[in-house]
C-alpha positions in Angstrom: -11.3 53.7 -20.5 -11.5 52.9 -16.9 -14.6 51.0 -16.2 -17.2 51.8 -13.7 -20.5 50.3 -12.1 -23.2 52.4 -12.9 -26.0 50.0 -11.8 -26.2 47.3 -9.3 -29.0 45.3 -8.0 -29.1 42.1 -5.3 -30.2 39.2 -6.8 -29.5 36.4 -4.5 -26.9 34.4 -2.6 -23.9 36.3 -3.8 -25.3 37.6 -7.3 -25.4 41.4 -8.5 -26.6 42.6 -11.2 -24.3 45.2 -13.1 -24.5 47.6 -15.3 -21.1 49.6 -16.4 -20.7 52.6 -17.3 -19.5 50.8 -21.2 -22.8 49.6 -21.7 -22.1 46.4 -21.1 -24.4 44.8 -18.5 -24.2 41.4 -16.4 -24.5 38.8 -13.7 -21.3 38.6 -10.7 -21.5 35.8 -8.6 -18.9 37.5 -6.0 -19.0 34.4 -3.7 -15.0 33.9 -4.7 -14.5 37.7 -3.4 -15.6 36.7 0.2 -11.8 35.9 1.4 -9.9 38.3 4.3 -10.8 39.5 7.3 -12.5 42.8 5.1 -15.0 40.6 3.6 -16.0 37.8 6.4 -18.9 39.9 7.3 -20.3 39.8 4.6 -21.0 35.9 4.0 -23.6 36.9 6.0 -26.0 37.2 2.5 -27.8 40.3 4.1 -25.0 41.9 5.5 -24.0 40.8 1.7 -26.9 42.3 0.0 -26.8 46.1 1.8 -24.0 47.2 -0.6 -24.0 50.4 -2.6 -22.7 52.4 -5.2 -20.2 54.6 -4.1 -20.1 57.9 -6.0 -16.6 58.7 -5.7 -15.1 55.4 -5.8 -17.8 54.2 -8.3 -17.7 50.6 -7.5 -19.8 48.3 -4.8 -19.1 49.2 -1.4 -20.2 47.4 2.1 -20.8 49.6 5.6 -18.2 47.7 6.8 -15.5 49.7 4.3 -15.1 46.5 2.0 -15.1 47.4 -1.6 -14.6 45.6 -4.8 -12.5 47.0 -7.9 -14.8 47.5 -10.7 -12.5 45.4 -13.1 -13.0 42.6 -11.0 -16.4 42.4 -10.6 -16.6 42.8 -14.7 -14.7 40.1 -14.8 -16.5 37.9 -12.5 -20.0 39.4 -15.0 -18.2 37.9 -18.4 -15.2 35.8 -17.3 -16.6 32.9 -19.7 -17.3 35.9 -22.9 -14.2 34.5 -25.6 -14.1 38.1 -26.6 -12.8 39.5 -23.3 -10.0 37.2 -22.5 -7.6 39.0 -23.8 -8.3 41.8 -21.8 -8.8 40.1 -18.9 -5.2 37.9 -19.3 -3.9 41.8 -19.3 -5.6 42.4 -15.9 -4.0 39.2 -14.9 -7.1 37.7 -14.1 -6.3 34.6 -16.0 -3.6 32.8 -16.9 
């Protein structure tokens, strides 16, 4: 199954709230995404929190073209979940 974001809402700082299109639904703090020149802009936490859903690419995207893989922002949602580091180990996402 490839994962989607079906739902994502600003919460603060650099926290979204996600919902994918599993059923599983979570927390990012996408502060560790903010590195290269794509995503400079957007430490700026309102140019941050004007993001959207892209329909085709069905993942978060910025104005500014910046996007995030929806496996990663999953992972950043449940990275401490036991259950899930198996798959995430597969996405090389940990060690």
């Amino acid at each position: 199954m490839f994962l989607r974001v079906t739902e994502a809402r600003y919460l603060d700082a650099y926290r979204i709230a996600v919902a994918f299109n599993n059923g599983k639904k979570g927390i990012a703090d996408l502060v560790d995404a903010l590195k290269g020149s794509a995503f400079e802009s957007l430490k700026n936490p309102e140019a941050f929190a004007s993001f959207k859903i892209d329909s085709d690419l069905e993942t978060i995207v910025w104005e500014n073209g910046a996007d995030l893989a929806p496996e990663y922002i999953y992972y950043q949602a449940f990275k401490n979940e036991t259950a899930l580091q198996t798959q995430f180990k597969e996405w090389a996402y940990v060690g």
